[in-house]
Structures are given as C-alpha cells and as structure tokens.
C-alpha positions as CSV (number, residue, x, y, z in Angstrom):
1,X,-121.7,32.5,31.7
2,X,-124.7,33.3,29.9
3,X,-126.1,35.7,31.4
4,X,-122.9,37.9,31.6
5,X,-123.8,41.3,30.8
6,X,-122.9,42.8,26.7
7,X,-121.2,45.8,25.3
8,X,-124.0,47.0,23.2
9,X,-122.8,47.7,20.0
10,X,-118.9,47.4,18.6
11,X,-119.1,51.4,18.7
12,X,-119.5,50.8,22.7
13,X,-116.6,48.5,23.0
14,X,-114.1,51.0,21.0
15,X,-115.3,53.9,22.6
16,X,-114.4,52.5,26.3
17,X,-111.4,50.9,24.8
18,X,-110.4,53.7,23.7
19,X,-110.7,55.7,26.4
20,X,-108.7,53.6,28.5
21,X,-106.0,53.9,26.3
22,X,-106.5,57.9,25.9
23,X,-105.4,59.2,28.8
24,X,-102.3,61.4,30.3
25,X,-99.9,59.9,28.6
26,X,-101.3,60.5,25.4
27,X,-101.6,64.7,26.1
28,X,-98.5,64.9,27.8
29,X,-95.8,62.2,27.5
30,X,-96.2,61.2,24.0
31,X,-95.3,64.9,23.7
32,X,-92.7,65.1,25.9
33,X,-90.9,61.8,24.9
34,X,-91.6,63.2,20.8
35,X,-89.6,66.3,21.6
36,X,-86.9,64.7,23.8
37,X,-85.8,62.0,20.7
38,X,-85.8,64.8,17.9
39,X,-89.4,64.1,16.4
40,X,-90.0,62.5,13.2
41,X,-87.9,59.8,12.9
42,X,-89.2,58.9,16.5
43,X,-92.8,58.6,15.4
44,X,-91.9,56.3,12.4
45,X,-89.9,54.0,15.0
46,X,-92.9,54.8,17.1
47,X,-95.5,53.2,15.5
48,X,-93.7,50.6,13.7
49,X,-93.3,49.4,17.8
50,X,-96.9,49.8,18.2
51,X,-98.2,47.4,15.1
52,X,-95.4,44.5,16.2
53,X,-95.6,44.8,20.4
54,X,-98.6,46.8,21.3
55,X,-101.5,45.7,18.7
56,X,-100.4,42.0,19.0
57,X,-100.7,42.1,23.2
58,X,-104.2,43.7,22.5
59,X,-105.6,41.5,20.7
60,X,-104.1,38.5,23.1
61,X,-105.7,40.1,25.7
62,X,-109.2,40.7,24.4
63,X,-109.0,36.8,22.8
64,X,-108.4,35.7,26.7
65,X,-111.3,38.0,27.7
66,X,-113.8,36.8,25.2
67,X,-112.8,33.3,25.6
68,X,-113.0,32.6,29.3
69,X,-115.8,35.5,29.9
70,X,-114.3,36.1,32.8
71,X,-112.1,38.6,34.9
72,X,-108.2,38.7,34.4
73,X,-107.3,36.1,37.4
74,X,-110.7,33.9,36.0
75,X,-109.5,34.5,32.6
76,X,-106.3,32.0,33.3
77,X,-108.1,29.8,35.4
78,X,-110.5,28.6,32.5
79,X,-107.7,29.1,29.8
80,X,-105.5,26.9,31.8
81,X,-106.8,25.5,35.1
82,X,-104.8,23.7,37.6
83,X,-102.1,26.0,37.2
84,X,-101.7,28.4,40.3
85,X,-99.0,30.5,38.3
86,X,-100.9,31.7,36.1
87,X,-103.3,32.8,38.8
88,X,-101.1,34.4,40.5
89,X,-100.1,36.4,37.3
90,X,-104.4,37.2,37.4
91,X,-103.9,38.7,40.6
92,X,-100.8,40.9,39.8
93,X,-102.3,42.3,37.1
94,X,-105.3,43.0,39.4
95,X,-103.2,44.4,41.7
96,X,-101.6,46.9,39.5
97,X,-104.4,48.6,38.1
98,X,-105.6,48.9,42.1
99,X,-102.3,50.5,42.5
100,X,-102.4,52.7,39.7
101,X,-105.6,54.4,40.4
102,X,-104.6,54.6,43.8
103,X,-102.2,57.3,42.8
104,X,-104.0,58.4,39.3
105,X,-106.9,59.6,40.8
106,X,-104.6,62.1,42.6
107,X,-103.1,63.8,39.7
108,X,-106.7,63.8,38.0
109,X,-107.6,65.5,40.7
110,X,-105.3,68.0,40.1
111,X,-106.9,68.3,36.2
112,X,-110.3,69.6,38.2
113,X,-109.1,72.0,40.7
114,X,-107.2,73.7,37.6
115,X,-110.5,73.6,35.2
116,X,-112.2,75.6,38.0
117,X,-109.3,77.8,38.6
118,X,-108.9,78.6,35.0
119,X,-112.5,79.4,34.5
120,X,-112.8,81.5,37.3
121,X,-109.6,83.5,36.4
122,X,-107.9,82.4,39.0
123,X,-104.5,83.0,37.2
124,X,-105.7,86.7,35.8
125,X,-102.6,88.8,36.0
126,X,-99.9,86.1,38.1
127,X,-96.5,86.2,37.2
128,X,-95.2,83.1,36.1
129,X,-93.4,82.4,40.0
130,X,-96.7,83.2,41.6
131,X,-98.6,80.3,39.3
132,X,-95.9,78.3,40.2
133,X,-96.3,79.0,43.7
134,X,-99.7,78.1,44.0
135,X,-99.2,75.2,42.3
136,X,-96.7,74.1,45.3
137,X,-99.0,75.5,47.9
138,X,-101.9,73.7,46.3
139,X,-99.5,70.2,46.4
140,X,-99.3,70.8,50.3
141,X,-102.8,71.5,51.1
142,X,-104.1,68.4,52.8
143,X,-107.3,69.0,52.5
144,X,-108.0,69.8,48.9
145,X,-105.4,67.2,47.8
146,X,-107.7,64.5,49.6
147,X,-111.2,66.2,48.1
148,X,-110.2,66.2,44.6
149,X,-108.9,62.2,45.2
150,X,-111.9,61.7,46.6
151,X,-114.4,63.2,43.5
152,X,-112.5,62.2,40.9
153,X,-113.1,58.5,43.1
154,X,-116.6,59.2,43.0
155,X,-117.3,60.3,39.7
156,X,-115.1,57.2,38.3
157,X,-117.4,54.9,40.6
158,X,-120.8,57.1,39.3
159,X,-119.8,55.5,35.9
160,X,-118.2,52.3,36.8
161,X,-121.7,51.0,39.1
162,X,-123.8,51.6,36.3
163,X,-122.6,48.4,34.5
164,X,-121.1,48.1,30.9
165,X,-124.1,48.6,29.3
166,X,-125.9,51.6,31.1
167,X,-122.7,52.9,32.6
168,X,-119.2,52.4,31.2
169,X,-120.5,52.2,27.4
170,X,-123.0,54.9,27.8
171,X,-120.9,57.4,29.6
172,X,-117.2,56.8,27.1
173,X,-120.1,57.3,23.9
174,X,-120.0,60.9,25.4
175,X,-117.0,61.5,27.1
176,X,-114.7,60.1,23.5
177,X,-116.3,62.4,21.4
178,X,-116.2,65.7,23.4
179,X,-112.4,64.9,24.1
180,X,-111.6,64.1,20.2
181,X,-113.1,67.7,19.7
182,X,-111.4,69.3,22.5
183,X,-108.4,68.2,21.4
184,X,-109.4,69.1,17.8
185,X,-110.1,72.8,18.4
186,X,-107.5,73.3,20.6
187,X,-104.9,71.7,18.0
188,X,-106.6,74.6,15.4
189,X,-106.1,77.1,18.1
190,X,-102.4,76.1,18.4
191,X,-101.8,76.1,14.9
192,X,-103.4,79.1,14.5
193,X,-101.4,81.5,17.4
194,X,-98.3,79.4,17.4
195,X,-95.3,78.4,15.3
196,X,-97.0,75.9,12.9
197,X,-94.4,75.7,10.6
198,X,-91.6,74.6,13.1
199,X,-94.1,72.8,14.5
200,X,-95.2,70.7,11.5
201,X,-91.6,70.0,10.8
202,X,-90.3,68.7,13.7
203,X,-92.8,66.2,14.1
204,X,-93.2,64.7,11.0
205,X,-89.2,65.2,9.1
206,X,-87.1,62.7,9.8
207,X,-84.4,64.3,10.4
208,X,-80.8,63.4,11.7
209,X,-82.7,59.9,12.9
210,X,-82.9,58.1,16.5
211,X,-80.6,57.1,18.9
212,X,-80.9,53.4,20.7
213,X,-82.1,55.8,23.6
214,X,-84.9,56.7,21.1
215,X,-85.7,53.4,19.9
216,X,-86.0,51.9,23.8
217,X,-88.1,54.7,24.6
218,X,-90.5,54.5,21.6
219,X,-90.7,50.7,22.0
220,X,-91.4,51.1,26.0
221,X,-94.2,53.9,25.3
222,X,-96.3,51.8,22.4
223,X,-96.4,49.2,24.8
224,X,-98.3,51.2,27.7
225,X,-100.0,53.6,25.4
226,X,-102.9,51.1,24.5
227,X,-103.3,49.9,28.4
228,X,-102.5,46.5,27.8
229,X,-100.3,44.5,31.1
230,X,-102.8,45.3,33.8
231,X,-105.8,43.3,32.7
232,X,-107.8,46.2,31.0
233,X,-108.5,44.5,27.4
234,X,-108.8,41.1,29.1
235,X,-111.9,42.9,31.1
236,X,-113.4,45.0,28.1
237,X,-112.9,41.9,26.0
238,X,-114.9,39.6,28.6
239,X,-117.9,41.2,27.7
240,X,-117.3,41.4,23.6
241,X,-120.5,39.7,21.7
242,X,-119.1,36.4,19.9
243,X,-119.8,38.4,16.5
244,X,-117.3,41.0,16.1
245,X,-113.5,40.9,14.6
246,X,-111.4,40.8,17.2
247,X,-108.5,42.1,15.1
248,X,-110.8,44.9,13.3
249,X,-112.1,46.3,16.5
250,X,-108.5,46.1,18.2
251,X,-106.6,47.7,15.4
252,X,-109.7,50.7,15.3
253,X,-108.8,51.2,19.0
254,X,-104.7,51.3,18.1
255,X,-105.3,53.9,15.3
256,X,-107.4,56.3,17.5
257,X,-104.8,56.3,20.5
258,X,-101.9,56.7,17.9
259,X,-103.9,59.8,16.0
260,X,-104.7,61.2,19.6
261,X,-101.0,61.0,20.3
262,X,-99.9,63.0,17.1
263,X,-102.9,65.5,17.6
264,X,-101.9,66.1,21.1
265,X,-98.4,67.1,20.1
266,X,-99.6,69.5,17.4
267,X,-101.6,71.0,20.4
268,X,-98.7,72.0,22.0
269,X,-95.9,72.3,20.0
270,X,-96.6,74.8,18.2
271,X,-97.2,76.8,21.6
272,X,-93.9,75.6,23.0
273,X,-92.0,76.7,20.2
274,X,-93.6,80.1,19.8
275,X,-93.7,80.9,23.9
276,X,-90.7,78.8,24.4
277,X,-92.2,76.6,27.0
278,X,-89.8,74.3,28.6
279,X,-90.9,70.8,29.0
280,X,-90.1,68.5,30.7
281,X,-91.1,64.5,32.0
282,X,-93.0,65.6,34.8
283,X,-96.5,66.4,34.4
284,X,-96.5,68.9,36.9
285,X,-95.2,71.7,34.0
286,X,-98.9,71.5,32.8
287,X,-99.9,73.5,36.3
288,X,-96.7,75.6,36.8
289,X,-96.2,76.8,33.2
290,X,-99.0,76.0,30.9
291,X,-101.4,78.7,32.8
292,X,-99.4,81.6,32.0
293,X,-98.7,80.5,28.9
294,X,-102.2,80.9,28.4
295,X,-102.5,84.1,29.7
296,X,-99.9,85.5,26.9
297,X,-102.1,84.0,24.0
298,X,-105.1,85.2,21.8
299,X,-108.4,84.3,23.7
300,X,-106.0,82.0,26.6
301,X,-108.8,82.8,29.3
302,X,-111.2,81.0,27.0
303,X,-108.7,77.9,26.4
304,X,-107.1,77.6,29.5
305,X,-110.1,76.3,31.2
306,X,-110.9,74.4,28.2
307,X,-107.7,72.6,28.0
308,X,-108.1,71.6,31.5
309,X,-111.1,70.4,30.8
310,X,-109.7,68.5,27.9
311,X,-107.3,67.0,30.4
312,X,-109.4,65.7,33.5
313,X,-111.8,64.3,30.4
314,X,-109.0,62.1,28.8
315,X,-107.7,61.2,33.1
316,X,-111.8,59.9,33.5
317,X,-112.0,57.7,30.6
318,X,-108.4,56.3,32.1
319,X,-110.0,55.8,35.4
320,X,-113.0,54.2,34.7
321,X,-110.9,51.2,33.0
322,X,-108.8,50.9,35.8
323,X,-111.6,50.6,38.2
324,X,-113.6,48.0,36.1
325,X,-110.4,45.7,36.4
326,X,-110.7,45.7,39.9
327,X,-114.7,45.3,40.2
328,X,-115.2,42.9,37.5
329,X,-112.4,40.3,39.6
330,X,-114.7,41.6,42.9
331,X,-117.9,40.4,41.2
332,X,-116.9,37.4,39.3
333,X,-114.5,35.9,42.0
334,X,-116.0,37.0,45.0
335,X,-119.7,36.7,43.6
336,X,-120.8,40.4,45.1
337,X,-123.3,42.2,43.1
338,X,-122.0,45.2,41.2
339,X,-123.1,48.0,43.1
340,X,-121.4,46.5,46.6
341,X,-118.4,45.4,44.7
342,X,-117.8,48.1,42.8
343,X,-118.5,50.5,45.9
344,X,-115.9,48.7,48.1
345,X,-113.0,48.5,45.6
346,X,-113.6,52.2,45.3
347,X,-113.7,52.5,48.6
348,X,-109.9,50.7,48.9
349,X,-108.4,52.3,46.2
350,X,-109.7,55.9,47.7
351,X,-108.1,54.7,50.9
352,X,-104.9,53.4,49.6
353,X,-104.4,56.8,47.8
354,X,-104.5,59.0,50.5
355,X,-101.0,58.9,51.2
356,X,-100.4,59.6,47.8
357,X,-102.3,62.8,48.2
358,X,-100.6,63.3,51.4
359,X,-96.9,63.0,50.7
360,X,-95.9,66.3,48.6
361,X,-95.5,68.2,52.0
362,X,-99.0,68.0,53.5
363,X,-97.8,66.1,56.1
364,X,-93.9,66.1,56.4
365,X,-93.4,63.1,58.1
366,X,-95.0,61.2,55.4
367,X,-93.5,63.2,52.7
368,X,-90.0,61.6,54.1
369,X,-91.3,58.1,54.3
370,X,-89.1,56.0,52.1
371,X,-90.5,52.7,50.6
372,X,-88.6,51.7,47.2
373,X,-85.5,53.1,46.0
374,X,-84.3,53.8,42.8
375,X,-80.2,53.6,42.5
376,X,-79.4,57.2,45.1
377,X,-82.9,58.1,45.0
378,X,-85.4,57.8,48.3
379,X,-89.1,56.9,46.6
380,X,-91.8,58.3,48.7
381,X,-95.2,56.5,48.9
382,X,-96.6,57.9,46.0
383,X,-93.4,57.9,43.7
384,X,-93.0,54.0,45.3
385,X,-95.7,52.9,43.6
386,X,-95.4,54.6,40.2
387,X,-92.0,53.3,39.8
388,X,-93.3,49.9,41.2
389,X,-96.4,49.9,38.6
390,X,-94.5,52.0,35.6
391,X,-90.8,49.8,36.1
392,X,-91.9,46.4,37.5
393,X,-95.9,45.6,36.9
394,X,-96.9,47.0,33.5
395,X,-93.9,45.1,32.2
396,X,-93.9,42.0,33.7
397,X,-98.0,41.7,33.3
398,X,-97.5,42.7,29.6
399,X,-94.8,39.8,29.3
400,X,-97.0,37.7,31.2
401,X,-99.9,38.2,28.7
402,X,-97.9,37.3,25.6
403,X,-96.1,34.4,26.7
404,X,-99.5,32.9,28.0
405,X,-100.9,33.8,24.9
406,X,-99.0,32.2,22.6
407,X,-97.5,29.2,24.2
408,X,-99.8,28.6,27.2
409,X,-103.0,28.5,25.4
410,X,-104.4,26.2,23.0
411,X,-104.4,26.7,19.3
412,X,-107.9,25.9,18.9
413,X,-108.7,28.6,21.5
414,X,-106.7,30.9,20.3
415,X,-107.3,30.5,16.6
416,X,-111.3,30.4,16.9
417,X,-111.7,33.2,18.7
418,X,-109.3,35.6,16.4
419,X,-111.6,34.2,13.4
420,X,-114.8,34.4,14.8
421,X,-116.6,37.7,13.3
422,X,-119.4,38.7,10.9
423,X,-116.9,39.9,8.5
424,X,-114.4,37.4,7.3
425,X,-111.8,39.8,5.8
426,X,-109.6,40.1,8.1
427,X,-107.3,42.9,8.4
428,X,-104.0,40.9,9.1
429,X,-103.5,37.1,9.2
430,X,-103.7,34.7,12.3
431,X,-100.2,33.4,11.3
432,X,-98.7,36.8,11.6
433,X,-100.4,37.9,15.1
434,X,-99.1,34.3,16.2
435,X,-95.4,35.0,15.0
436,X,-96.2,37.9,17.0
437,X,-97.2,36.8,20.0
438,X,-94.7,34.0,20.2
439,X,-91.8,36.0,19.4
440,X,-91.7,39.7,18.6
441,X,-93.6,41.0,21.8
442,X,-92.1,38.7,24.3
443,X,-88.9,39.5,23.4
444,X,-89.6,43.6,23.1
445,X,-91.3,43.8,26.4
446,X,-88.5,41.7,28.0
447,X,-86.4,45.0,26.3
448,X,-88.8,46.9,28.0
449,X,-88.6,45.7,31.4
450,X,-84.9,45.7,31.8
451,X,-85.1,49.2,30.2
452,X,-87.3,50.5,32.9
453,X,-85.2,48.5,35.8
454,X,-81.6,50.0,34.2
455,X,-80.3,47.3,33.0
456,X,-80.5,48.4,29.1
457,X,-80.3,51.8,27.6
C-alpha cells in the first residue's frame, strides 16, 4: 500500500507509542500493585518481566504492523493468508480494544469532572465523608456520567480524524511532554511535603523479597503496561517508515513507560505514607480520598487540579490508541475514508458505553443486570467487560501475538524487518528476541492468563 499514510519522524512514533502505553495503570496501579508486594524487590522482578515478556511482544507486534502495512485482522491475512484462525484472532483483538474504550472513556471522564471540580474549589472545606459522598452521588448521576463519556468520546475522535500525521502524531508531541512534566513537578512536590525518606526506601530496597503472589503479579502487569494483546503496536507499527530500528524505537518506548511507572509511585508515596492514605486496587480512591488529601497539604488547591489534570492527560493519550485500532481495521477493511470511519466507530463505542456509565446506580435496574460472573461474584455490565477484556482478551490476544510471531510467520519476514534500520547496531540480537518470542513470552502469558482466570496464584 503505497500511499498509506507515515508517522513523520521516529520522535512521532514513540511519542504516540508511548502514550498508549502511559495511561491509568501507570499512575495508579503500578503504585498500588508496588505497595501491595513490599516494593523493591517487586520492581527488580518487575522489569526483569518486562525485558523477557513485554519488550519481546512489542517488537512482534510492530514487525507484523510494518510488514503487512495493514490493520491488526489485515495484518494476519498478508502474514499468513488462507488461514481464517488467524483472522479471527485479528478480529478479537479488534474487538477488545472496542470494548475497552467502551468502558475507559467512562472513568476518563471521571479525570475531567474532577480537574474542574478541583480548580473551582469545589472540595474547599469537605470532610473527608462528604468528598466521598459526592463522589457516590456523582457515580449515580445519569446525566453527567453520560456527558463526560461523551467528551472524552469526542475529544479522543478530535485527535483520532485528523490522521497519524496531522492528528495522532501532532497531538501525543504535546500531550507526552506536558504529562512527563506534570508528573515531574508533582513527584518534586511529593518529595518535598511528604515522607521522602520512607518513600525512597520502600521502593527501591529490596527488602524481605517477593512472594509467588508477587512474581505472578509483576509478570501479569509488564505484560499490559506497554499495551501490547489488543492490536495497538501492530496499528502504530503499520504506519512505521521502512528506515527505523524496530528494536531501538521499541525498547525507547519500554524505558519511558517503565520510568513513568517508578515516577508515578514517588508521586504518591511519599503522600501516602506521610497522610497515611489507604490504597487500595480500585481507582475510585483517587476521587474519594486523594481530594482531601490535598486539602491538608502545602499549596493542595494548586495541585489538586493539576494532578487531575495529569490524570485525564495520561487516560487521552490511552484513548486515542484504542480508538485508532478500531478505525484503522474500519478504513482498511471496510475501505471508508477516515473521517466517516473514524466517526462511526466513535459513534459505536460511545453507544456501547453507555451502560457502562449507567450501571453504578443511575439506573437501578441496570445496575442489577448480571452478565459474567466471577466465582460468588454477580459482574454488572461494566465490571463484565473489564473482567472479560483484563482476564480473558488481553491475555489470550497477547498469546496470540507471540505464538504467531514466532512460529506462524516466516523467518525471512520476520528477520528482515527486525534488521531493517538506518543504524545497524542493534540494541539486542535477532536470535535472542526469537528465543523470546518462541519460548519465554508464550509460556509467561500462558502464566498470565490462567493467573487472571484463577487457575494459578
């Protein structure tokens, strides 16, 4: 496809990259899962799982992206045509970042009804029940539940129809760097009004080590920290000019996400040790307790609204990935120009989200509404389709990915596109990344997936 549209510069490509791998899970469950495994000897486990599982499936997917130029379910039908399992594999992946947005778009929502609130002083003199409480009565308000879905919807889409060029590339060059210096000064802030010392230490001494718990859980997170499984670097990596190192650009990406990560967490812990925060999985302790955390601390009305800010940035970049799965398979399977494909799959995902939006207790009949179940629990619609997507879809596409990678494909396609580049020094060698691909990350996100179903751990 010769005429397919270019990133503009490497820069581009690890900016929106990067930003689909930056997102909520790097300010707030990275933390979370840091704190809950004892720190230090966590991270070290950490990224050791992200430079044998993660960077390898990244790479895979950008080398079937650039290969094939085409979307995810195109990518396998060029790679390997005449196979419909593999195509069907294309469409899951499709279909979970649909899903995903669906419901991600709600809590981003969230991200910009609390960066008004905050900046307004909204919170100015609450207890902490009464922030709580308008967090809950802000859960079962129907209407701006659906309106915040619906802008963060539309700004993703502003970005997304612009094209990779003129949109996605343009847009991530300024959203990356504002977010790496949000989350910059606020980490200074935190250090500076909060216990830095306790901080410091927890995250990076090893301590009394990591439990098979810990190990499962840091192997499960450095898989879906860099956004691989859903298509994402397959679509980004469609659009990669033949001259850059797909290795160099894919390990530049892996260290940003990974530095993010670590910053994040010296963001907050030194806050949640000196206010003793509680934290927990959910991300809902951002809106209940974080805002009157805030309103305890040295200039807080200044970086409360700031954080938020912070927050609905790193959701954005997160979005506009997602959505650019879904409209690149529109436009090159269903041959629709941009602006009309991208504008309908908007359009669907907006629509398949609003129960999403709906069922915290706008509307108690559809609060009730039981899809999925997991072991005693009832899932609702929006809880369905996280599990569905976090337990069943990431994992299974990220398997997927690998074993198609490095059995399914050809050597000579594999092994010409990780050594075509301008620069010939390569930062690790096409015999280890195949070892890789063939063995290590199969195997760990097999791990994975029966971790997240219950069946390990």
């Amino acid at each position: 496809m010769a005429s397919r549209e270019r990133w503009g510069s490497r820069l581009g490509f690890i900016m929106a990259a990067a930003g689909s791998a930056v997102g909520l899970g790097n300010l707030w469950k990275f933390p979370y899962i840091t704190y809950d495994n004892d720190g230090g000897a966590f991270v070290l486990v950490y990224l050791a799982c992200v430079a044998v599982v993660g960077l390898p499936i990244m790479v895979a997917e950008i080398i079937m992206g650039r290969r094939s130029e085409r979307d995810l379910v195109g990518a396998f039908q060029v790679l390997k045509p005449g196979s419909p399992l593999w195509r069907v594999v294309g469409w899951m992946g499709v279909f979970t970042g649909f899903v995903i947005l669906s419901y991600y778009s709600v809590v981003a929502g969230w991200t910009l009804e609390y960066t008004m609130r905050s900046a307004v002083g909204f919170f100015d003199g609450m207890g902490g029940e009464e922030i709580a409480s308008s967090f809950g009565a802000f859960l079962v308000d129907p209407y701006r539940q659906v309106w915040w879905h619906a802008v963060f919807m539309v700004l993703t889409l502003g970005v997304v129809i612009g094209g990779i060029h003129r949109g996605i590339e343009r847009w991530t060059k300024i959203l990356m760097p504002i977010l790496a210096g949000l989350v910059v000064l606020m980490m200074c802030y935190s250090l500076a009004v909060g216990d830095t010392a306790r901080a410091l230490t927890f995250l990076f001494s090893v301590g009394s080590g990591i439990s098979g718990h810990g190990v499962l859980e840091a192997l499960g997170h450095a898989f879906f920290t860099l956004s691989v499984g859903m298509g994402v670097m397959v679509t980004y990596g469609s659009y990669l000019a033949k001259d850059q190192d797909i290795g160099k650009v894919a390990l530049t990406v892996t260290v940003m996400d990974t530095v993010i990560a670590l910053v994040a967490c010296l963001m907050l812990y030194p806050i949640i040790f000196a206010y003793d925060v509680p934290i927990q999985e959910s991300i809902g302790i951002i809106f209940t307790t974080l805002p009157f955390v805030f309103q305890q601390m040295p200039f807080g009305s200044v970086m409360a609204p700031l954080f938020f800010l912070l927050v609905s940035f790193a959701a954005l970049s997160s979005t506009i990935s997602l959505l650019e799965v879904v409209v690149t398979y529109v436009v090159d399977e269903w041959g629709l120009e941009r602006p009309r494909g991208a504008a309908t799959a908007a359009a669907f995902i907006f629509l398949f989200g609003i129960p999403s939006a709906l069922c915290f207790g706008a509307w108690s009949w559809l609060s009730e509404v039981t899809l999925l179940w997991k072991g005693e629990q009832d899932l609702n619609w929006f809880d369905s389709f996280d599990y569905l997507a976090t337990n069943w879809l990431l994992p299974l596409g990220g398997l997927s990915i690998a074993l198609f990678a490095g059995w399914a494909m050809t050597e000579a396609d594999r092994k010409s596109e990780f050594e075509t580049g301008e620069d010939t020094r390569r930062v690790f060698d096409y015999l280890f990344w195949r070892f890789a691909i063939r063995y290590v990350s199969p195997v760990a996100v097999f791990v994975v997936l029966l971790y997240k179903i219950g069946l390990v751990g």
